[in-house]
N, C-alpha and C positions, 0 to 999 in steps of 0.2 A: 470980087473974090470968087476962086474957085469952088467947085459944088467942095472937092477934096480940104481943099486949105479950111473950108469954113468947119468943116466936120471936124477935121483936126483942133483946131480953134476950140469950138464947143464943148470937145471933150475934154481940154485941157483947163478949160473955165469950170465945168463941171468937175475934174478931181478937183482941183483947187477949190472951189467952194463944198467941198466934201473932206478934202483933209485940212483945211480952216475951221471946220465947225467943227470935229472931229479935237480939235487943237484944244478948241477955247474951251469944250466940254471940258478936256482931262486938266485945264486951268483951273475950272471952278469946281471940280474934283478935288483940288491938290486945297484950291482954297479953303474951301469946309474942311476937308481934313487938318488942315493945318491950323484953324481957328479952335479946332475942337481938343479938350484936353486927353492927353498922351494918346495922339495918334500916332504915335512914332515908342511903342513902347520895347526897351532892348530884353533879348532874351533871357532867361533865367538860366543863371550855371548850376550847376549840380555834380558831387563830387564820388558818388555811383552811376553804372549804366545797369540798368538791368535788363538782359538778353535771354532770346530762350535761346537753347540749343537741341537738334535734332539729329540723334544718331540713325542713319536709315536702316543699319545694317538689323539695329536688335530695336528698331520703330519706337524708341523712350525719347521724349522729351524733357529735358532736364533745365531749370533756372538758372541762371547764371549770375554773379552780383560781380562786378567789376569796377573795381576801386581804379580813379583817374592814373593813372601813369604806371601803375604794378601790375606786373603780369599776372594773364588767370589762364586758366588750363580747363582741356576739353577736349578730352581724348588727348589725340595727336596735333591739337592744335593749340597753340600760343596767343592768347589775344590781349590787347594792350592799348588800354581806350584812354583815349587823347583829350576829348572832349563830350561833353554831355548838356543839351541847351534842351530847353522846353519853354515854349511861348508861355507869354502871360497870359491870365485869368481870362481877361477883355478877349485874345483872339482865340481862332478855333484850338485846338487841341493842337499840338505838335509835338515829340522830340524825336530829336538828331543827336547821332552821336560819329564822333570820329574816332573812326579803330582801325589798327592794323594787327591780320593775320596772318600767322605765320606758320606751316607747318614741321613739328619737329621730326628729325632722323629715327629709325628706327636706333633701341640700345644697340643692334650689332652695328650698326654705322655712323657711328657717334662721331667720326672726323669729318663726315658733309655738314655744310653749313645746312639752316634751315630754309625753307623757301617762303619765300613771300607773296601769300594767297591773295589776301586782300589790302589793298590802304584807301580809307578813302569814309565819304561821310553815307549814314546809314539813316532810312527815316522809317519812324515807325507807322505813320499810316501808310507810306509804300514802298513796301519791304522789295520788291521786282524790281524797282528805281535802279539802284545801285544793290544787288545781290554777292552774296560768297557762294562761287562754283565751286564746288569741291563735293568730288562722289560719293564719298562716309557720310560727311559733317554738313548741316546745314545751320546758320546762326543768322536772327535777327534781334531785331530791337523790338523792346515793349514798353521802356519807360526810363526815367531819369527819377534818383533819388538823394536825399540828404542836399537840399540846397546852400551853394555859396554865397551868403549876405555880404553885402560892400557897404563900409561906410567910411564917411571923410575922417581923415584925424587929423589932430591939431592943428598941422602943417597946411592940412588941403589936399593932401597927396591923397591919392585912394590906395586902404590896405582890404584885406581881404581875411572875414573871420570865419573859421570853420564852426560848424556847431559839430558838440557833439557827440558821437557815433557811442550806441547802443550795446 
C-alpha cells in the first residue's frame, strides 16, 4: 500500500470509528430518554398572547392581551395571533406564539388594502429570532395565558374545554 492510500485508509477508519461512537452515544441518549417518564412532554396551548408593544416615536411601552384568532390593535397595526404554546413545567421556560401583522391604511386611504408586516412564529426568550421591522412599532412576546385543557370524551375523540375568562 501506498504511503497516500494508507493515509486515506486511516482517516476514513478514523471518522468511521468517530461517527459510530458518536451514533451509539445519541442511542443510548434516545434510550434513557425514552425509558424515563414524559420525556416527550407536548406543549401547552393557551388561548391569550401577551405582547408588549413599543412605540418609538413617543418611547411608551404598552401591554398588549391578544385573544387567539380576534384581532387586536396598536397604533396602526393589526395583530392576529394564531397560536400560543408554552413548554411544560419539566422543560426550561419557553413560549411561542404565531401572529400575523398587518399594517392599516391611513383614514384618508381607506381603499389600499392593508400590508402584511409580519406572519410567522415569535419566541419569547429570542425576540431578534424572528423580529417585526417596522420603524414606529416594535412588538414582542412575553407570555402565554389562560390555558386550553384537553380531555377524552365519551367517544375518545379529543374535545377541547376553555376555562373561564375573568
Amino acid at each position: 500500500m501506498t504511503g497516500q492510500s494508507s493515509r486515506t485508509l486511516f482517516g476514513a477508519l478514523l471518522i468511521g470509528c468517530l461517527l459510530g461512537g458518536s451514533q451509539l452515544g445519541a442511542q443510548q441518549r434516545f434510550v434513557q430518554q425514552d425509558s424515563g417518564q414524559d420525556a416527550y412532554a407536548p406543549d401547552i396551548e393557551h388561548q391569550v398572547a401577551i405582547l408588549q408593544g413599543l412605540d418609538k416615536i413617543t418611547a411608551r411601552i404598552s401591554p398588549i392581551y391578544a385573544t387567539l384568532g380576534l384581532p387586536t390593535y396598536f397604533g396602526s397595526l393589526e395583530i392576529v395571533v394564531r397560536a400560543c404554546r408554552e413548554t411544560p413545567p419539566t422543560e426550561p421556560p419557553e413560549s411561542a406564539v404565531f401572529m400575523e401583522v398587518r399594517e392599516l391604511p391611513p383614514q384618508a386611504d381607506r381603499d389600499r388594502e392593508p400590508e402584511m408586516l409580519f406572519s410567522g412564529w415569535m419566541f419569547a426568550s429570542s425576540p431578534a429570532v424572528s423580529a417585526l421591522e417596522h420603524a414606529v412599532y416594535d412588538v414582542w412576546v412575553v407570555d402565554c395565558e389562560e390555558p386550553v385543557s384537553a380531555s377524552l370524551s365519551g367517544q375518545g375523540a379529543l374535545e377541547t374545554i376553555s376555562p373561564s375568562s375573568q
